[in-house]
N, C-alpha and C positions, 0 to 999 in steps of 0.2 A: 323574511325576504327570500324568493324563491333564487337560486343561485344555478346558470346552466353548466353541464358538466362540461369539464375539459376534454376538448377530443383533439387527436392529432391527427396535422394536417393533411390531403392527400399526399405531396410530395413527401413528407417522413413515412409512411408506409412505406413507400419503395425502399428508401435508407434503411428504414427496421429491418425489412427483407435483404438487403444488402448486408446489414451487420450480423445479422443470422448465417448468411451462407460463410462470411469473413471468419466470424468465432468455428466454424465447423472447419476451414482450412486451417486456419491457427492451430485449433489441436491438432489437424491430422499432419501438421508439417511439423509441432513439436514434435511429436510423437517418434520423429528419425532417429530422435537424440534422448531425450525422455522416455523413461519405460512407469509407469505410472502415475502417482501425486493430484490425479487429477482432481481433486477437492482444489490444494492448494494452487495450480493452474489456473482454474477458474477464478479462483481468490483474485489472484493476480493480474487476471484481464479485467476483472471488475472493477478493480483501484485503478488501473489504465484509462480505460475509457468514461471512468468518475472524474479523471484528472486529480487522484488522490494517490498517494504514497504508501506504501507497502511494507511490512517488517518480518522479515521471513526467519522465526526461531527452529533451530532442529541442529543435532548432532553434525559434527563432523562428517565428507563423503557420504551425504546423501543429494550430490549435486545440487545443493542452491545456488552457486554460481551461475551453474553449466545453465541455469531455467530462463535465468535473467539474461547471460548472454545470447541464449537461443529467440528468446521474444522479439530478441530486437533485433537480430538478425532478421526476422519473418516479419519483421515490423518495418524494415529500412530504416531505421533511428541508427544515431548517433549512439553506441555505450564509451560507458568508462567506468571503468574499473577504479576501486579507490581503498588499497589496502590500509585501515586504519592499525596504527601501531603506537605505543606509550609515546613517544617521540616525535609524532606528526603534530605539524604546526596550522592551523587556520591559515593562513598563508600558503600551505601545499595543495591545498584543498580550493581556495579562492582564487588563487594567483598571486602576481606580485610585482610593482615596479621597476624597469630593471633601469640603467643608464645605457644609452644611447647614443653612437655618434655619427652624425651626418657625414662620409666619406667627401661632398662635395664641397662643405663648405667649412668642417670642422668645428660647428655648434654640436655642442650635450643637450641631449632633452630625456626625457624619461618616458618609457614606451612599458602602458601595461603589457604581461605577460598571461592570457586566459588561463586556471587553471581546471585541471579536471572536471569540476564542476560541471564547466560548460559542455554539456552534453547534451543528449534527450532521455536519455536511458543511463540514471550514477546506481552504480552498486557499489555501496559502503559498506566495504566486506567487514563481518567484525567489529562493529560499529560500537561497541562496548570496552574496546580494548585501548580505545582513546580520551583523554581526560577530557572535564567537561569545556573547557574552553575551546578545544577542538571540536568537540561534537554542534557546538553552538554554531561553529561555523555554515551549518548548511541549513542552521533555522530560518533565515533571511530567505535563500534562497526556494525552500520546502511551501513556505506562507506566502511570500510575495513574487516568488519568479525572477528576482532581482540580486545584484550583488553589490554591498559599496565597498570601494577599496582606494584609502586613499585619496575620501573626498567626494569621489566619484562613484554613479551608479552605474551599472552594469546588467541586461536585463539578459537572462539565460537562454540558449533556442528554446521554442514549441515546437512541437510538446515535450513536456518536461516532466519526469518524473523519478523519486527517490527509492530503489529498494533495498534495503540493510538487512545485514542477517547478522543472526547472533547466537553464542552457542552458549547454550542452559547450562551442561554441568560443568563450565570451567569458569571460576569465579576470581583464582589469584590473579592479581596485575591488571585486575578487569574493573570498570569504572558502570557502576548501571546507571543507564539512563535516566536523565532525572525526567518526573511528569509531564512537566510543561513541553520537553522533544517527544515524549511518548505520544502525546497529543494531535502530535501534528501528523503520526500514522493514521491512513484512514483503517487500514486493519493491520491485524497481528494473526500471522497466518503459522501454525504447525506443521512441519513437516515432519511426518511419520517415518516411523524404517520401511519400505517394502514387504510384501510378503513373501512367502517362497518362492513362488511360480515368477515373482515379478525380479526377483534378483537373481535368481536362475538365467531370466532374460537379460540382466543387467550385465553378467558374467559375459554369456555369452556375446554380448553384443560389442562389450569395451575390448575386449580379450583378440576380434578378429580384424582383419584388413577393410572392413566396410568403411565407404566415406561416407558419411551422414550429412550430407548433403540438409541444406533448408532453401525452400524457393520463398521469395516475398510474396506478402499476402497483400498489406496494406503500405501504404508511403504516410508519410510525417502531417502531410497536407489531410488523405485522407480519415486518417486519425482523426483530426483538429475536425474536422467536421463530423465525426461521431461523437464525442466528446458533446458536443453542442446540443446535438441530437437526443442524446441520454440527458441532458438540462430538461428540454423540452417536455419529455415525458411525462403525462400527466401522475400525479399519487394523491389516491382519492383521501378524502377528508381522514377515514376509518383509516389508512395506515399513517398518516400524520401524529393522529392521538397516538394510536398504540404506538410511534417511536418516541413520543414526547414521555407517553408515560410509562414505559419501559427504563428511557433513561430516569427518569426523576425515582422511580421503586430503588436504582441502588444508591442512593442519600440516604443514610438514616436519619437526618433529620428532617426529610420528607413522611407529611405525614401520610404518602400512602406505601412508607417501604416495609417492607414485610417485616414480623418480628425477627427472622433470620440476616437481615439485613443488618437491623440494627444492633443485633448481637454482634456481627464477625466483619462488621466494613469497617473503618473509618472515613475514606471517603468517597464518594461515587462519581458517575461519572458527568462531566458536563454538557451545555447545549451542544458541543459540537459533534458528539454521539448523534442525538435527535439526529444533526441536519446528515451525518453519514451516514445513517440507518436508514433512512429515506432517499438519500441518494444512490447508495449503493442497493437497494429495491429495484431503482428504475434501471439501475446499469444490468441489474440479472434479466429483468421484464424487455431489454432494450436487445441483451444479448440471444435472449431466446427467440427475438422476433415479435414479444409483444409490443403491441398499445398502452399498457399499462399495466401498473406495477400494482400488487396484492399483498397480502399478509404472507402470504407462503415466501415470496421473496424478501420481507424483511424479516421471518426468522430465521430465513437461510443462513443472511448477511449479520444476526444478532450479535451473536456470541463473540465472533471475529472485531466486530467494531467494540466491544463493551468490554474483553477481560485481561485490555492492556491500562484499562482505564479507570477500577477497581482498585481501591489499595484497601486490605483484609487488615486486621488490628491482631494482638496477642491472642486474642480468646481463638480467633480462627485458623493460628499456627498451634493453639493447642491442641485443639480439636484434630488436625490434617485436616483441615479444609481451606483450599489454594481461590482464587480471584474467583480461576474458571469453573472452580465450583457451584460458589455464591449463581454465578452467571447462568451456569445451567439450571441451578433448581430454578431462578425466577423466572426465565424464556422458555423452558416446562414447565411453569405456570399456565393460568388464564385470567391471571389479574391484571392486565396490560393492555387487554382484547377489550374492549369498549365498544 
């Protein structure tokens, strides 16, 4: 059966070009406050306008705060901030009942209290340093957009979206995320140290009277209709397969995962890889202005969506061979490309 191809509409052309020139002020109005990272920038507008969730790992003062708060500054969104700490209760996080008394009439009622959550923009600083029934708290709202508390459901503003960061070498008093929260990041973004020339600037720039100013780019509203837009985006049959089968190579008990797979995985990762390896294609293909999303834009988006999603076995810590390993030798493969 002959099948015609998907094309987008005249009216999304112009949007594509809209979101094109949007992504090119975004950088250049971070960039007041931001002195490099732009990998992980990018990362980060692609989870945005996926309408997926973001987990930003890297050392201590290499401002992943300051990225988050700046987006959304240039975004007009709502943030909030949400220091996770051994002690934080799901309830700090969701909100909470409070009692209530009518001045006029002297009846008690109970008046929920929103808590942080309800934002557009939560940065879950640290998001490891809280036990897991705290962390759980914002699975509800990460998956479904919604809160219950109390019986009651609660649906969070749009757009909405989650980004946490977490620091790798500090492990005491630190709680790792279990798989099933890993999941529900659409990627796992690195942030590197700078190099000379770029913390030279960094110095320079924190160090003086300059006000770093950021103008808005996009509003809440206009978001919510790019978001929509990056849905629309056609991805042709050929990036489909190679995310379906990209993600099924890291199962070893997939009979097509390489024998390095099944030496050093235990477990690989699931459909929800495929559908963010494909979505976040379109979000790069969407971002740049294209029509449509290609192979180049799903190995861009590989690695990021695939090596929080990887759990490696004994043989692969004995070796020194880490998720992101396994990850890169098989997406430098060409056994995925069908």
């Amino acid at each position: 059966m002959h099948v015609e191809p998907v094309r987008v509409a005249e009216d999304d052309i112009g949007l594509l070009e809209s979101l094109a020139r949007a992504r090119a002020e975004l950088m250049e109005q971070i960039a007041h406050r931001i002195v490099g990272q732009h990998d992980v920038l990018e990362g980060i507008l692609t989870a945005i306008v996926s309408r997926g969730h973001g987990l930003l790992v890297g050392v201590p003062g290499l401002a992943k705060t300051l990225m988050v708060s700046t987006i959304a500054d240039a975004l007009d969104l709502r943030f909030s901030r949400i220091q996770f700490t051994p002690d934080l209760m799901p309830s700090d996080i969701t909100g909470t009942e409070i009692i209530e008394e009518d001045p006029t009439t002297g009846k008690r009622g109970f008046r929920f209290v929103h808590g942080p959550v309800f934002a557009n923009v939560v940065l879950a600083d640290e998001i490891n340093r809280t036990p897991p029934k705290t962390q759980a708290a914002l699975l509800q709202a990460m998956q479904e957009h919604e809160i219950t508390a109390a019986g009651e459901t609660y649906h969070v503003p749009e757009p909405f979206f989650v980004l946490a960061t977490q620091n790798p070498i500090e492990q005491e008093g630190t709680y790792p995320l279990p798989e099933a929260q890993l999941d529900r990041f659409m990627l796992e973004l690195r942030v590197q140290y700078p190099n000379r020339e770029e913390e030279e600037r960094i110095v320079e720039t924190t160090t003086s009277d300059q006000d770093h100013t950021v103008r808005t780019v996009l509003t809440g509203q206009e978001l919510l209709r790019l978001q929509r837009l990056v849905r629309r985006i056609p991805a042709p049959k050929l990036v489909v397969r190679a995310a379906v089968s990209l993600a099924r190579m890291t199962r070893p008990v997939d009979r097509a995962a390489p024998d390095f797979v099944r030496e050093y995985v235990d477990w690989g990762a699931g459909p929800r890889a495929s559908q963010f390896m494909v979505l976040g294609s379109k979000a790069r293909a969407a971002l740049d202005g294209r029509p449509m999303a290609d192979l180049d834009d799903l190995k861009a988006v590989a690695l990021s969506v695939l090596r929080h999603r990887v759990v490696v076995n004994f043989a692969a810590e004995a070796a020194g061979r880490s998720a992101e390993d396994v990850c890169e030798q098989l997406i430098g493969g060409s056994g995925w490309i069908q």
